[in-house]
N, C-alpha and C positions, 0 to 999 in steps of 0.2 A: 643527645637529647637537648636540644633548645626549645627555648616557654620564649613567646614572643606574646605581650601583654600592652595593649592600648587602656588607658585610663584618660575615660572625658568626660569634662561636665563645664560648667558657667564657671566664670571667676571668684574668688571668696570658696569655693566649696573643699576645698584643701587635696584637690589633686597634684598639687605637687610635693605636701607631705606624704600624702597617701605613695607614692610614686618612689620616693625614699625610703620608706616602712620596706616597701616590696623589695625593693635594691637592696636595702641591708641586710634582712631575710636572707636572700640568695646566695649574697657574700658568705653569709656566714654559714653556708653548706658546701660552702666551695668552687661555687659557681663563677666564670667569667662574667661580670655583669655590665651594661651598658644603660644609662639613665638620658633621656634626652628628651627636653622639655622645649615646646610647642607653646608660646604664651596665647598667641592672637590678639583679644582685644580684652584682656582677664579683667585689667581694671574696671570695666566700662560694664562688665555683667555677660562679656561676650565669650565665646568658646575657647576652652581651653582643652590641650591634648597634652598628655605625656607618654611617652615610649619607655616601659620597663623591659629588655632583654634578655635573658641568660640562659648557660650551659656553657660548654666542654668549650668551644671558642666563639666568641661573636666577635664581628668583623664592623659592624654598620648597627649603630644607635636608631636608624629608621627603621618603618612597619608599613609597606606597601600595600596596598589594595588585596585584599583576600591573603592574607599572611597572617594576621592575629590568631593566636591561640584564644584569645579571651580578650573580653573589650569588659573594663571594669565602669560603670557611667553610672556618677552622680545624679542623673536629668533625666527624664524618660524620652524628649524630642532629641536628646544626644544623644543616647544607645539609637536609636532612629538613624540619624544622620551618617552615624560614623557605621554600621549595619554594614557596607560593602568591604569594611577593612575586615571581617571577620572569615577566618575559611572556614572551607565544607567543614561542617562534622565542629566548629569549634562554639564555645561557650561566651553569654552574655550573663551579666552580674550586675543588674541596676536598682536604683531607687525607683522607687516609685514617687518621687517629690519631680512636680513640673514647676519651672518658674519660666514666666512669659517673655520670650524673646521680644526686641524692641520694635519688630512691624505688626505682631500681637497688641502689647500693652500701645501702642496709636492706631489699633483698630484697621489696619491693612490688611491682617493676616489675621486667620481661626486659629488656635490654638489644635491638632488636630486629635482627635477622638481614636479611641481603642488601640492606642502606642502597643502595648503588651502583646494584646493578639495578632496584631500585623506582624510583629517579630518572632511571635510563634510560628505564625503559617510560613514563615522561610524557612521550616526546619530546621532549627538551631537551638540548644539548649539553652532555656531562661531560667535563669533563678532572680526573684524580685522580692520587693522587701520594704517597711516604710519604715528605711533608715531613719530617720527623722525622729521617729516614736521610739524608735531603740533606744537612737544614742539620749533622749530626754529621759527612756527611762534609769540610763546609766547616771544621768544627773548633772548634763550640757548637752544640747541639741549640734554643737561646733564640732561635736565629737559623731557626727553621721560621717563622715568620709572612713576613720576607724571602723563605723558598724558593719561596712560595707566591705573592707576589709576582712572582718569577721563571716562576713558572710560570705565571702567567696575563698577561706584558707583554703577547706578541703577539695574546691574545683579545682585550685591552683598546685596543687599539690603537696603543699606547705604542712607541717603541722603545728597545733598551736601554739606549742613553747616556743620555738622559732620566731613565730610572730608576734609572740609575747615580748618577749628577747627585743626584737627591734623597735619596739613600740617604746620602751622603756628605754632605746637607747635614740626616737630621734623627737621623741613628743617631749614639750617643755613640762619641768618638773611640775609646774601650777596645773596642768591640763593633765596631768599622766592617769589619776586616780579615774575620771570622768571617762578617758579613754579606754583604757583597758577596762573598766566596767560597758563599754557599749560594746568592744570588742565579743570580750566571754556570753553577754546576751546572744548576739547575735550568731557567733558562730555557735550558740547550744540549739538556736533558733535554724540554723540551715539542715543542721537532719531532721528536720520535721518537715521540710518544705517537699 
């Protein structure tokens, strides 16, 4: 049983803690894990990807075109983009926060309209969510990448002391309290969804 898991979104949005969280997670079930991180242009507000792997043996830290078990996305125009990494039958887990790519914000480009439902009608399972509002009501909005976390343990197959566990062991001590409070929202919030 291998979980092959894409996590993308803009730079600043903390996918490559989020990416970590999941890696240690894994680890600590026994898992073979492989973490392999994709910058692009992170600085600059541009896309960022990471590859979280595991099971029984992984060979290649890469996620080819229609391989993803789950595509985890910070950005609603990213779960968008990255859409063809995703296989039949596998799971999307995004925000629902848009921040405006840089041919948008110089008026080149629309921002595009009805993200959610367009990735509905591929037939793919969505779970959405305005991590944003979570992680503020946990008490730091820095903490949306966590809520998002929370909100896809159970897709992932994870359960939550597990992911407790890792949160606690890769979130800095100043941030831990804020995190694991967007966390437990969030994941109490995805069986309602």
């Amino acid at each position: 049983m291998n979980k092959n898991i894409m996590i993308v979104g803009v730079g600043g949005q903390g996918s490559l803690l989020a990416s970590r969280i999941l890696g240690y997670a894994a680890l600590e079930k026994g898992y073979d894990v492989k973490v392999s991180e994709v910058h692009g242009m992170s600085q600059r507000g541009g896309s960022v990807v990471t590859y979280v792997k595991y099971g029984d043996k992984i060979h290649s830290p890469i996620i080819d075109k229609g391989e993803a078990d789950a595509i985890l996305s910070f950005e609603l125009l990213e779960a968008a983009r990255w859409l063809p990494y995703l296989r039949k039958g596998g799971t999307i887990i995004t925000a629902e926060q848009r921040i405006k790519p840089m041919p948008v914000i110089t008026g080149a480009k629309v921002y595009p309209d009805q993200i959610i439902e367009k990735i509905r009608a591929k037939n793919v399972t969505l779970i959405s969510a305005d991590t944003l509002s979570i992680a503020r009501q946990g008490g730091n909005e820095k903490a949306s990448n966590v809520a998002l976390i929370g909100l896809a343990t159970q897709a992932l197959g994870f359960d939550a002391e597990n992911i407790r566990q890792a949160i606690i062991a890769c979130v800095p001590a100043k941030a831990l309290k804020a995190n694991l409070a967007a966390f437990e929202i969030a994941y109490n919030s995805a069986a309602a969804l």
